[in-house]
Every structure is written in structure tokens, then in C-alpha cells.
Backbone as a printed PyTorch tensor [residue, N CA C, xyz], in Angstrom:
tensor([[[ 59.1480,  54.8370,   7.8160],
         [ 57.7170,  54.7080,   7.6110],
         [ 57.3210,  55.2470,   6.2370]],

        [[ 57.9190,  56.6800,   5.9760],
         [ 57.8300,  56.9410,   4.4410],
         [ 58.0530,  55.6780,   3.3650]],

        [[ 59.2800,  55.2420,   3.5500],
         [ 59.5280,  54.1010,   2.3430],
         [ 58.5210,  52.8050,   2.3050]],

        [[ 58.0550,  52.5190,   3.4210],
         [ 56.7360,  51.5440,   4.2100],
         [ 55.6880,  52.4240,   2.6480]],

        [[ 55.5280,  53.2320,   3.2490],
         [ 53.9790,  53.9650,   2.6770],
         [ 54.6790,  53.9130,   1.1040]],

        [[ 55.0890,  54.3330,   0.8220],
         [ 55.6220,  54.3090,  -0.3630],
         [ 55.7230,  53.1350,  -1.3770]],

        [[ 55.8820,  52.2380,  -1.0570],
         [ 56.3560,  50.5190,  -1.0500],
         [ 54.6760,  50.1850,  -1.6020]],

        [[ 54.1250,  51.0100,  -0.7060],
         [ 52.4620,  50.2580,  -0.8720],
         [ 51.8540,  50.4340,  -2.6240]],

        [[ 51.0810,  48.7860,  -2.4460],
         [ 50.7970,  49.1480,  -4.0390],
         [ 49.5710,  50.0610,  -4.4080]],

        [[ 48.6100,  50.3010,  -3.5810],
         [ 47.5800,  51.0370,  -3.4330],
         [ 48.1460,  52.6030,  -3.8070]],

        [[ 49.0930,  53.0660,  -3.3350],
         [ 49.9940,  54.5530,  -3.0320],
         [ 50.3120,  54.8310,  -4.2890]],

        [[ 50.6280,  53.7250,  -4.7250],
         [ 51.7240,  53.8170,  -6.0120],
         [ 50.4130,  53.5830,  -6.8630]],

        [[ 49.5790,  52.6830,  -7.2910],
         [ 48.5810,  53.2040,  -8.0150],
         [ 47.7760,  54.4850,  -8.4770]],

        [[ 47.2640,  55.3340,  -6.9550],
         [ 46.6940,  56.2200,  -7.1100],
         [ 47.4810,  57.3040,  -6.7950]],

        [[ 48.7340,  57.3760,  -6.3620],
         [ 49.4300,  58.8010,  -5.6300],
         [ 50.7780,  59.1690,  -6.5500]],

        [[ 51.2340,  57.4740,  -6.9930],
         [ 52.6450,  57.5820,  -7.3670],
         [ 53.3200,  57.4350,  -6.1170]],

        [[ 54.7780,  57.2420,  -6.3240],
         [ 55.5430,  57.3350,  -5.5800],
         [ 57.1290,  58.6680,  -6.0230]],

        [[ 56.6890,  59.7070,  -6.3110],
         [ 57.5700,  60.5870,  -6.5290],
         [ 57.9400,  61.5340,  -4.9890]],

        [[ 57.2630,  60.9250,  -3.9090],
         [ 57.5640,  61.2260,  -2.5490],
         [ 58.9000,  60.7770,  -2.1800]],

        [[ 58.4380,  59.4410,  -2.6240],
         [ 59.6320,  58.5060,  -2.1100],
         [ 60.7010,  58.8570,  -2.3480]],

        [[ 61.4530,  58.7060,  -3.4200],
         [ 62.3140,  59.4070,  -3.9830],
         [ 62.9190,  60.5580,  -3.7640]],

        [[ 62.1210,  61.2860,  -3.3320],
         [ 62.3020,  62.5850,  -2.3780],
         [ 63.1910,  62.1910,  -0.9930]],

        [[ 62.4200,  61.3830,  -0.2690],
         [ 62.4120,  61.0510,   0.7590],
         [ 63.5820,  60.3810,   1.1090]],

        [[ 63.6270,  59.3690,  -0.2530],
         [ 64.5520,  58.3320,  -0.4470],
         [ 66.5130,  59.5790,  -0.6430]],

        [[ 66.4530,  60.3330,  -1.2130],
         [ 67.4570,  61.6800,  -1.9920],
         [ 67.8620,  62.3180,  -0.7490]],

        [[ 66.7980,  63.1510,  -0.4560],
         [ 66.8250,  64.7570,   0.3310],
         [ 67.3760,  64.5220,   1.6770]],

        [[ 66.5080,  63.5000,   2.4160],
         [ 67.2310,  63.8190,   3.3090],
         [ 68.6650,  63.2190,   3.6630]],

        [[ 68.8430,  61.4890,   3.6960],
         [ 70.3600,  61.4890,   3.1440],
         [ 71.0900,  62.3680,   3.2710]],

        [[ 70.8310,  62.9990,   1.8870],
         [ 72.0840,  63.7830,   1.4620],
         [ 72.2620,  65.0860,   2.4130]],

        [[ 70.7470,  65.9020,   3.0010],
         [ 71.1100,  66.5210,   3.9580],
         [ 71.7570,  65.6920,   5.0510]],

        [[ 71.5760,  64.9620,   5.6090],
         [ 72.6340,  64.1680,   6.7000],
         [ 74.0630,  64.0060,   6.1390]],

        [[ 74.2080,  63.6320,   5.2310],
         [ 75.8520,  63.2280,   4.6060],
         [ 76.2980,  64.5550,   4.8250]],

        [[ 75.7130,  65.7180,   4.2820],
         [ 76.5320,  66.9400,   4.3070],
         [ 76.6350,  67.5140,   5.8390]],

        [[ 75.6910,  67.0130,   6.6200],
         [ 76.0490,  67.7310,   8.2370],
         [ 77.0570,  66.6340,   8.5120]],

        [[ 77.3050,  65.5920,   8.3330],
         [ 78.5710,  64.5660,   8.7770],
         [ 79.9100,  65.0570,   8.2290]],

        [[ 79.6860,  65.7170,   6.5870],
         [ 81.3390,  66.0420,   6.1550],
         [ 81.3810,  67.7160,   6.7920]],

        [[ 80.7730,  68.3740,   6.8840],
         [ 80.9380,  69.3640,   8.2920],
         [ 81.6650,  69.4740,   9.2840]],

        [[ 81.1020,  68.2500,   9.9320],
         [ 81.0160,  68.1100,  11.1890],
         [ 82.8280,  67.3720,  11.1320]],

        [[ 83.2240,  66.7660,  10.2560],
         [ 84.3030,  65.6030,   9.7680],
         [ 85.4170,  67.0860,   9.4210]],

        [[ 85.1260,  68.1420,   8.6290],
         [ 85.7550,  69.1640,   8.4860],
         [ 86.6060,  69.9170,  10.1170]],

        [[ 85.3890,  69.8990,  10.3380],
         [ 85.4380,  70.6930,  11.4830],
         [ 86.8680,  69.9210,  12.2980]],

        [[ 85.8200,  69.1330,  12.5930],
         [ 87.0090,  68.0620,  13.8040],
         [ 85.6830,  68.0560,  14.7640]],

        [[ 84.5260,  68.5810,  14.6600],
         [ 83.6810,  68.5650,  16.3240],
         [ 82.4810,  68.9300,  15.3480]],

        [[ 81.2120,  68.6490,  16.1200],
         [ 80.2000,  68.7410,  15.9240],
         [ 79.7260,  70.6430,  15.8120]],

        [[ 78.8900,  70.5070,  15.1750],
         [ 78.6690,  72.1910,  14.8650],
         [ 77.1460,  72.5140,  14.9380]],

        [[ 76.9840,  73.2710,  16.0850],
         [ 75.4400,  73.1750,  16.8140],
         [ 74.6950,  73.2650,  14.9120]],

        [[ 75.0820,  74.7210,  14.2280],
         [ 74.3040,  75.0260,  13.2400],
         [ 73.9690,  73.8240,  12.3160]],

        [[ 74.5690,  72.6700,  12.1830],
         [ 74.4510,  72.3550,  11.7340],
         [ 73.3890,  71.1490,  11.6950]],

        [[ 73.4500,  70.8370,  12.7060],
         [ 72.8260,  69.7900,  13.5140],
         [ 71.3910,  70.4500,  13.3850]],

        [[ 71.1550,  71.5330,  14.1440],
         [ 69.7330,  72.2700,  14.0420],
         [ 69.1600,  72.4550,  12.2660]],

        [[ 69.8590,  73.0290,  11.9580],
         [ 69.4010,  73.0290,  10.2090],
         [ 69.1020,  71.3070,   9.8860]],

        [[ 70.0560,  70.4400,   9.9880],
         [ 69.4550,  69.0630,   9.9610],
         [ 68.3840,  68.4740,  10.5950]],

        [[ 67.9360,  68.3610,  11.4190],
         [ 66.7470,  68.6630,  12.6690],
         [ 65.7280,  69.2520,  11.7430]],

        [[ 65.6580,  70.6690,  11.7340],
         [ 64.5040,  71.6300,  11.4620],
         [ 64.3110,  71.1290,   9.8170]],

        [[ 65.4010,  71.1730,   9.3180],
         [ 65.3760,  70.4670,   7.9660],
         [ 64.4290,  69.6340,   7.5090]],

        [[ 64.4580,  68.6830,   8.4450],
         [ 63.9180,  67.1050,   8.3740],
         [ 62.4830,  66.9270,   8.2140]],

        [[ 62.1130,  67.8360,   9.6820],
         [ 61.0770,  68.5820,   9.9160],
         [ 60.3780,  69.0970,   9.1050]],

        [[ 60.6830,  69.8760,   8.5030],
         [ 59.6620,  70.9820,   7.3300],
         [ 60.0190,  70.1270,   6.2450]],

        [[ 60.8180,  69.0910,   5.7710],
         [ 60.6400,  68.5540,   4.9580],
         [ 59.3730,  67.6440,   4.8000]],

        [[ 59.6450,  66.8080,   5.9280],
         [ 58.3400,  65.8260,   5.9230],
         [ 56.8960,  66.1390,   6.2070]],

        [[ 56.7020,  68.0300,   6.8120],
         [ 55.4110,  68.4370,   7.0970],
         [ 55.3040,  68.9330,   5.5580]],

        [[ 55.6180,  68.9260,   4.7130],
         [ 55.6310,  69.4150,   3.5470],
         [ 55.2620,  67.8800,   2.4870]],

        [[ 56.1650,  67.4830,   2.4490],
         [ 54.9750,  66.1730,   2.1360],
         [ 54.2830,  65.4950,   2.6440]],

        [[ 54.2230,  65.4410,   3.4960],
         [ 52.6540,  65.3430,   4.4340],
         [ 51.4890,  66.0520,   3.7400]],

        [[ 51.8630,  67.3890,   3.5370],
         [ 50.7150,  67.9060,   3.4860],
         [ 50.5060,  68.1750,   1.9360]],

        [[ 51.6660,  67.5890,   0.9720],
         [ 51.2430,  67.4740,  -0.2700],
         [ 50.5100,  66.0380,  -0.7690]],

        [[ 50.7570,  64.6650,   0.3810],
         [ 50.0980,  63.6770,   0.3300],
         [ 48.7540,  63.8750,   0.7210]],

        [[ 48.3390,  64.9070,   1.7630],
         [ 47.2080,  65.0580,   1.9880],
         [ 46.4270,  65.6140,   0.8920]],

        [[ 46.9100,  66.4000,   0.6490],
         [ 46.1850,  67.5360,  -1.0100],
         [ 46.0710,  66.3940,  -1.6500]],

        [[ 46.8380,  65.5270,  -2.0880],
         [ 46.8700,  64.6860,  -2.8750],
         [ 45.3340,  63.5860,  -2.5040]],

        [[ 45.2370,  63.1320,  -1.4900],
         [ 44.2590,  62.0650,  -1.0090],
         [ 42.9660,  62.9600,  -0.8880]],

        [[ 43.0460,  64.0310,  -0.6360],
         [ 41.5870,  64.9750,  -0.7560],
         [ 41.3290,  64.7340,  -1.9820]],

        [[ 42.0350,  65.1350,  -3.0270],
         [ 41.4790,  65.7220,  -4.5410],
         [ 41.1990,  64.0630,  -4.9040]],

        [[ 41.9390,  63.0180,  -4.5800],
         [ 41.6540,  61.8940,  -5.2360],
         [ 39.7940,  61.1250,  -4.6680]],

        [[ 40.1920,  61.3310,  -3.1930],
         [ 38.7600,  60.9920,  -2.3170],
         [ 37.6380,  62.0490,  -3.0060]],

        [[ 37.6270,  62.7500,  -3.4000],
         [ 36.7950,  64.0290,  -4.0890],
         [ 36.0760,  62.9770,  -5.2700]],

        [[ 37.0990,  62.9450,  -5.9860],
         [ 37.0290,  62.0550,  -7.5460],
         [ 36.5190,  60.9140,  -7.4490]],

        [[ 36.7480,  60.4560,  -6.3200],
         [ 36.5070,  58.7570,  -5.8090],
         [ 34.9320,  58.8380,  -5.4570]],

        [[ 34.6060,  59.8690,  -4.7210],
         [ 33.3450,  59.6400,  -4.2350],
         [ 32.2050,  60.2940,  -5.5060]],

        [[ 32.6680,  61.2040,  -6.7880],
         [ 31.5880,  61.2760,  -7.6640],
         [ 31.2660,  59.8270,  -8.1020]],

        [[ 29.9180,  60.4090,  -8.7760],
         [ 29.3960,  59.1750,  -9.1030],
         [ 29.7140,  59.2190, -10.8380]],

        [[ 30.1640,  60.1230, -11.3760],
         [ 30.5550,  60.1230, -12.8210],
         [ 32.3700,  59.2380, -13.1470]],

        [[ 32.0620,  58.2340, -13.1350],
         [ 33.5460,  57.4620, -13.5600],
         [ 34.2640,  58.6430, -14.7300]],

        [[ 33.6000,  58.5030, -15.9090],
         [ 34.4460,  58.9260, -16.7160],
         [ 35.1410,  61.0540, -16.6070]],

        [[ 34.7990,  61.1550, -15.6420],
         [ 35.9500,  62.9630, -14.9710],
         [ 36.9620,  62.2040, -14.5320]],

        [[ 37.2820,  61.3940, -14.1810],
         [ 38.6940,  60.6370, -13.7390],
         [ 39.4290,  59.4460, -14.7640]],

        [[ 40.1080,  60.0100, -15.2810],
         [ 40.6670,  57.9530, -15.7050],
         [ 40.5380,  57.3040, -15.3410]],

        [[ 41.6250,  57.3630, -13.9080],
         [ 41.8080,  55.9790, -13.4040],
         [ 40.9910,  55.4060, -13.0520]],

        [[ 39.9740,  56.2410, -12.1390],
         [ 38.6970,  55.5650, -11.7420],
         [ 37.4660,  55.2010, -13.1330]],

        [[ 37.6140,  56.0770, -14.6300],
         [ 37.0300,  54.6420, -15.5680],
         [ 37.9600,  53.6940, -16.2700]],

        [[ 39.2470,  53.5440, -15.3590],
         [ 40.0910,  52.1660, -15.6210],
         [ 39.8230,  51.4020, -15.0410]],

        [[ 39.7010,  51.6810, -14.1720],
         [ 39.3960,  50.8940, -12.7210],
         [ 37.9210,  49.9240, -12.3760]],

        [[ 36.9940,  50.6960, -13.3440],
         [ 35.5950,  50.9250, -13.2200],
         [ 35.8130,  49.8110, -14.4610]],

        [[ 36.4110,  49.6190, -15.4770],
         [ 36.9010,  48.6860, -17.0380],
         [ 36.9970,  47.5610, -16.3200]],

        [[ 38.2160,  47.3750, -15.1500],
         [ 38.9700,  46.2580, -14.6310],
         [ 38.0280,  45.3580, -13.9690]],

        [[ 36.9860,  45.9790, -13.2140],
         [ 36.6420,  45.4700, -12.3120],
         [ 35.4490,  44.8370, -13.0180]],

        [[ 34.5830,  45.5320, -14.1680],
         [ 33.6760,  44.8660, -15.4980],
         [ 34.4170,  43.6630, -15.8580]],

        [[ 36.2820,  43.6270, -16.0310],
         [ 36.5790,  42.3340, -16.5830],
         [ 36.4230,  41.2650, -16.0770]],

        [[ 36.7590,  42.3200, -14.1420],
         [ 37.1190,  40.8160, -13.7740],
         [ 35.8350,  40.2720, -13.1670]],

        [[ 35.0410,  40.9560, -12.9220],
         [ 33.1370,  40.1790, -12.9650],
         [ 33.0790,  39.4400, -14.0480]],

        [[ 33.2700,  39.9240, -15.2700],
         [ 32.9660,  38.6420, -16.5610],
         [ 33.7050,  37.2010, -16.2020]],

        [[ 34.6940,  37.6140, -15.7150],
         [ 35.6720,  36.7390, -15.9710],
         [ 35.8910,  35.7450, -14.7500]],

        [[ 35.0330,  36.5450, -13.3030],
         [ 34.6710,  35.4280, -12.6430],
         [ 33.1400,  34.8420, -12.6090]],

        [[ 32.6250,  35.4090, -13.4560],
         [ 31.3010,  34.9780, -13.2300],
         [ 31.5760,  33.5170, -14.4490]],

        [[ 32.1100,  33.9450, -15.8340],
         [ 32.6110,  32.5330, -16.3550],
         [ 33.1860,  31.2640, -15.8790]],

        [[ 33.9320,  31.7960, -14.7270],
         [ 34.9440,  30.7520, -14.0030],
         [ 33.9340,  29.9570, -13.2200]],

        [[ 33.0910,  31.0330, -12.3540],
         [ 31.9690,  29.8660, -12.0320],
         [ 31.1300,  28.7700, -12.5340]],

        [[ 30.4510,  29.7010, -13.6550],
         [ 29.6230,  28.9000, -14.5180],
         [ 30.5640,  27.8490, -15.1380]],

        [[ 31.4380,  27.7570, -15.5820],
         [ 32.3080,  26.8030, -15.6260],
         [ 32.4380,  25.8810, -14.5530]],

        [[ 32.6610,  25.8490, -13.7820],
         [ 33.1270,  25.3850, -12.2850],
         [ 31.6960,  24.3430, -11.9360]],

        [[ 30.5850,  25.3420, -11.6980],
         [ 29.2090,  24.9120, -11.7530],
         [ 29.0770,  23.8450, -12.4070]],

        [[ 29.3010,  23.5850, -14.1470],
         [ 28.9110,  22.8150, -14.5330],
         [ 29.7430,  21.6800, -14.7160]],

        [[ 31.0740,  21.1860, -14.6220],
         [ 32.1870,  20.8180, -14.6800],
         [ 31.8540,  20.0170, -13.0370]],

        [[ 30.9010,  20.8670, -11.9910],
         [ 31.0710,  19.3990, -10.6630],
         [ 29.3310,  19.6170, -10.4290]],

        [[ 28.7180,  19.9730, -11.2880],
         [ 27.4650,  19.8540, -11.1700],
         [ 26.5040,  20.5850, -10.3620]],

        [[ 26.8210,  21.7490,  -9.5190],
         [ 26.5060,  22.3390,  -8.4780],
         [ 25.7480,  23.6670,  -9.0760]],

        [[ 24.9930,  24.0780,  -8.1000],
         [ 24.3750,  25.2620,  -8.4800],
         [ 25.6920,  26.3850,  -9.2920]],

        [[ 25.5240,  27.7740,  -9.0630],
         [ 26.3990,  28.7380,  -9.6550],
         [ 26.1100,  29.2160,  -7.9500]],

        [[ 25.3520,  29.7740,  -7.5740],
         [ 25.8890,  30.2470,  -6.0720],
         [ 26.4900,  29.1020,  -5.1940]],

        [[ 26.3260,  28.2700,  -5.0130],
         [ 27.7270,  27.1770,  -4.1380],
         [ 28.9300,  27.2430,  -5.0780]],

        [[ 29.0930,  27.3200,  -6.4080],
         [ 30.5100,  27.1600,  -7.1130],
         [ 30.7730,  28.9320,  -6.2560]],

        [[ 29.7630,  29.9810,  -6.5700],
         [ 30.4750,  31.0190,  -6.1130],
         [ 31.1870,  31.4100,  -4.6960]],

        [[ 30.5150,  30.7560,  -3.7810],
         [ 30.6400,  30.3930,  -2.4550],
         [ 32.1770,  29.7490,  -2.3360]],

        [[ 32.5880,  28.9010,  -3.0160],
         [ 33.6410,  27.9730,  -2.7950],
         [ 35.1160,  28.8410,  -3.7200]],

        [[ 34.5260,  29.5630,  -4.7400],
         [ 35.8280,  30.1080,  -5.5620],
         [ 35.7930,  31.3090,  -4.8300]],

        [[ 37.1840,  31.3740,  -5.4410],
         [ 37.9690,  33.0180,  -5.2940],
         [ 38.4140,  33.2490,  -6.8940]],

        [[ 38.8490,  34.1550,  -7.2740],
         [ 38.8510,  34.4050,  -8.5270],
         [ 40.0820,  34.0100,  -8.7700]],

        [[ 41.2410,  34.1230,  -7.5740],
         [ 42.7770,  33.5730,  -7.8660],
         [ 42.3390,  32.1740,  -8.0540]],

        [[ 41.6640,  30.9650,  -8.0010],
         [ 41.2800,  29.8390,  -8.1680],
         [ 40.7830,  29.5960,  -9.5400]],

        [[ 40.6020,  30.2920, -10.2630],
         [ 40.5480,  30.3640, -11.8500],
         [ 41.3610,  30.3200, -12.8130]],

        [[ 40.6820,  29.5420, -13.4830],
         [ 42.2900,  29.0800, -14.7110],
         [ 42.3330,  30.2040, -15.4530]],

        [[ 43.5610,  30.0800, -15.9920],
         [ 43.6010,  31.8040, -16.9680],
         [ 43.9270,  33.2450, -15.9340]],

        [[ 43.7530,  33.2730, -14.3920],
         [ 43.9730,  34.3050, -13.5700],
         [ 45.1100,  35.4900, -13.8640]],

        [[ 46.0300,  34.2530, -13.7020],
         [ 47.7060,  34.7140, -13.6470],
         [ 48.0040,  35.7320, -14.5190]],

        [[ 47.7600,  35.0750, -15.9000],
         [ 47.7380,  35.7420, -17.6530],
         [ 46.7390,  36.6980, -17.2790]],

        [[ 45.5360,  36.8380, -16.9100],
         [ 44.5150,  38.0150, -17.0790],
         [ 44.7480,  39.0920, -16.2730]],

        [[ 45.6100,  38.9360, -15.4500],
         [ 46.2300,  40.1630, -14.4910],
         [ 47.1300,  41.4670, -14.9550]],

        [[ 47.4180,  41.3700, -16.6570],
         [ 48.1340,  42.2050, -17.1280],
         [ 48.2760,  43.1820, -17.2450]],

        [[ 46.4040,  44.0080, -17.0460],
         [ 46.4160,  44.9500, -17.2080],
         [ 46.6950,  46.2100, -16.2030]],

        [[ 47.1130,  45.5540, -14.9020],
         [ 47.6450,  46.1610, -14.0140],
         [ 49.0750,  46.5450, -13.9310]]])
């Protein structure tokens, strides 16, 4: 489920994904090392098993609760009304100015090209339905 959440492009926009990686590393490798243990041994070794277990455990309540810190301080930032105390949110606040220009052109284009008002062309488009879309997506 970590690598799920992780994977997401929303996560990775605003959080990063330096969890993952974690997630993706740590524990693994704690498992590989209770297997060559256990492979040493000849038999399973309670300690080891429990440290893997409890391991796992305080690993993932630990980023849990650094994803949470993380989604507070961002929801904090998210809900002022001053864009520019955050970057991303006056990047974001840039992107979303472009892409209004840039669909409100596509309409008015659209509009006049089949003759229709600008609210029915807006009604009928999506902005992926605009020529030039693909290319204007770069800045993401």
C-alpha cells in the first residue's frame, strides 16, 4: 500500500516520494537479514523474527506520522489565502492562470470556427480536446 501511495502523482507533487524509498530499502533488507540468520542458524530464531515484526511496526508508525506532519503543514499552507508564503502553491496558482488562458482561447476558437456561443463551445470541450494541449503540459 506504501508503494500504491507513493506511485501517486498528487504525493509526489506535494510530499515527494523520499518515503518510498525508505520503504522501498529498509524493510527488505531488514527481512533479508532475519532470513540469512535464520539460514545461519539452521532454524528459525524467535529474536529475530520479533525484532522483524516490531521493526516493521515502528517503522511504518514513524512514517506515518512523518506523512502526517507532512499533510498538516502542507493543508496549513493550502488553506492561507496568501499564494505567494508557499511556492508551490504560487506555481500552482501560475499553472492554473495558464491553463484558464489557454482554455478560455481554445474555446473562443472553437466558438467561432462552428459558430456557437462560447458557453456551449465551453459545455462541449475539455481542455485535453485542445490543440496545442500535449506541448503545453510541460511545465509539470
Amino acid at each position: 500500500n506504501m508503494f500504491h501511495i507513493g506511485q501517486d502523482e498528487n504525493v509526489r507533487w506535494w510530499i515527494g516520494s523520499g518515503f518510498l524509498l525508505a520503504a522501498a530499502w529498509i524493510l527488505p533488507v531488514l527481512y533479508a537479514v532475519t532470513h540469512l540468520v535464520h539460514l545461519a542458524r539452521g532454524r528459525p530464531m524467535k529474536l529475530a523474527v520479533v525484532v522483524c515484526l516490531v521493526g516493521s511496526c515502528i517503522f511504518l508508525a514513524v512514517v506515518s506520522d512523518a506523512l502526517l506532519k507532512d499533510a498538516t503543514r502542507l493543508s496549513r499552507s493550502l488553506l492561507s489565502e496568501d499564494c505567494s508564503s508557499f511556492g508551490r502553491k504560487q506555481e500552482l496558482e501560475v499553472q492554473l492562470q495558464e491553463a484558464r488562458s489557454f482554455f478560455n482561447e481554445c474555446v473562443d476558437s472553437s466558438s467561432e470556427k462552428h459558430a456557437s456561443s462560447p458557453r456551449v463551445a465551453a459545455a462541449s470541450l475539455r481542455i485535453t480536446d485542445c490543440p496545442g494541449y500535449a506541448g503545453a503540459e510541460v511545465g509539470r
